[in-house]
C-alpha positions in Angstrom: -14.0 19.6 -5.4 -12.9 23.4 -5.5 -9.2 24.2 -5.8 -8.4 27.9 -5.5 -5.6 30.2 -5.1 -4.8 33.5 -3.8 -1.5 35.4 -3.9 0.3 36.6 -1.1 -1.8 34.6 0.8 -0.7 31.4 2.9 -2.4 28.2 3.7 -4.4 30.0 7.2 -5.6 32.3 4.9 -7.2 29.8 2.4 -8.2 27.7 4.9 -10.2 30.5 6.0 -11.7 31.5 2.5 -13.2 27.7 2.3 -14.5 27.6 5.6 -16.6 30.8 4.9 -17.4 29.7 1.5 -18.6 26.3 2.6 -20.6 27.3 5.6 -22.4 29.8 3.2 -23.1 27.5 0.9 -24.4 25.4 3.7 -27.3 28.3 4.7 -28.1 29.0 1.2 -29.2 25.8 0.8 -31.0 25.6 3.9 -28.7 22.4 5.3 -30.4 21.5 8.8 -28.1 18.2 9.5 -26.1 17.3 12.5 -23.0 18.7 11.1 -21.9 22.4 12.0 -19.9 23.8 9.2 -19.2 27.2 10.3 -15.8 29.1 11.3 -13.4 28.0 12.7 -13.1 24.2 12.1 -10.7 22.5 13.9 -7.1 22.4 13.1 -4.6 20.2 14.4 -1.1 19.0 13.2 -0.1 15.5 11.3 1.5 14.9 13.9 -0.6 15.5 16.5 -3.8 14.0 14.6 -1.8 10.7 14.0 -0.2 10.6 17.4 -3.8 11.3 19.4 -5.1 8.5 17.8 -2.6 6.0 17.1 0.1 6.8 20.2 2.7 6.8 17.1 5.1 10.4 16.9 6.0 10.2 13.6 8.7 12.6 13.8 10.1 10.0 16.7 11.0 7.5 14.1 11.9 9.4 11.4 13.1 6.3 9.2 11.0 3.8 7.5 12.3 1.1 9.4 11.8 2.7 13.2 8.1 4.1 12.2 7.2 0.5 11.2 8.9 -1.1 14.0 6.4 1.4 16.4 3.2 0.4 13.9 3.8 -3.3 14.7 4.3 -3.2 18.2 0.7 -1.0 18.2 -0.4 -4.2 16.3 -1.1 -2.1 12.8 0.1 -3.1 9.6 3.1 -1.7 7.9 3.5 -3.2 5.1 7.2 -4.0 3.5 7.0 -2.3 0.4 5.7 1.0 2.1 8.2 4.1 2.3 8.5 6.2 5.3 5.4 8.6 3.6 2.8 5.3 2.6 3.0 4.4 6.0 2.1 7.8 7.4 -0.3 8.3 4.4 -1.8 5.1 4.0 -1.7 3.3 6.8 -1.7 5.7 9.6 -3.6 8.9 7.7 -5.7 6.9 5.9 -6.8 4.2 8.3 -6.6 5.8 11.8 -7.0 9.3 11.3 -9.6 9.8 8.7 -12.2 7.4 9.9 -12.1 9.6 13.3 -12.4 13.2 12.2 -15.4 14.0 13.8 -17.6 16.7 11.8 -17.2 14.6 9.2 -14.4 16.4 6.6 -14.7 19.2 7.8 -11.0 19.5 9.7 -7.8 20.6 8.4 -5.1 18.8 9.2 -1.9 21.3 9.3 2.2 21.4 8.6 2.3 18.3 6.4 5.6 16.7 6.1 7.7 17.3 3.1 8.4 13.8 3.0 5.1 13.2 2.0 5.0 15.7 -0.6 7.9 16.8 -2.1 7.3 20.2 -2.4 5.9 20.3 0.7 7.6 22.8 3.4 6.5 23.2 6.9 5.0 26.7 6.6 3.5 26.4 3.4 1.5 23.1 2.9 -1.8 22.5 4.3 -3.1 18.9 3.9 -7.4 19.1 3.9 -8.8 16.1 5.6 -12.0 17.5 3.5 -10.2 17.0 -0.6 -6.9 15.3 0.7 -5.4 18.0 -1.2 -2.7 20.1 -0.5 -2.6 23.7 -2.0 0.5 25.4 -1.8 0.6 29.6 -1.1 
């Protein structure tokens, strides 16, 4: 894992940074698999990356209850004792989201919630599908 920080510099920025690092580091040690890690990778919103492959808007059903109501009706869990954010993070995320990132880790996944974080704002948070980190600028 590499966690890094720049100042003045937001999350596009960083993003950036590890792209070129990690396709680098890629040729320099002569990596010849299927994967393609250089610049740009593919960025996509929560949102968007949750609702593409579930049919679930999270920001439709903005409570705990409504968001699991959807899940169930999908036919995926939602568990009682998840908040509003484990069922986005865990079940959703983690479950339907992950599994399907093609180029394996190498996507960022963009404008994370603030409920899932709390210091999370809309600008500044950027969720990596490659640590499931978020670094803030």
């Amino acid at each position: 894992m590499l966690e890094f920080y720049e100042a003045y510099a937001d999350y596009r920025v960083i993003a950036q940074r590890c792209e070129q690092l990690v396709a680098h580091v890629a040729q320099a040690v002569g990596y010849d698999g299927d994967l393609s890690f250089e610049p740009p990778w593919r960025r996509e919103t929560v949102q968007d990356a949750i609702r593409d492959r579930t049919g679930i808007d999270i920001f439709e059903h903005r409570t705990r209850d409504t968001l699991a109501a959807a899940m169930k009706e999908k036919g995926f869990d939602a568990p009682d004792d998840d908040s509003w954010a484990q069922l986005v993070d865990l079940e959703l995320i983690s479950k339907h989201v992950e599994p399907k990132l093609m180029q394996p880790r190498s996507s960022w996944t963009t404008r994370s919630s603030s409920r899932r974080s709390p210091s999370a704002t809309a600008s500044t948070r950027a969720w990596s599908s490659a640590s499931r980190r978020s670094s803030t600028a």
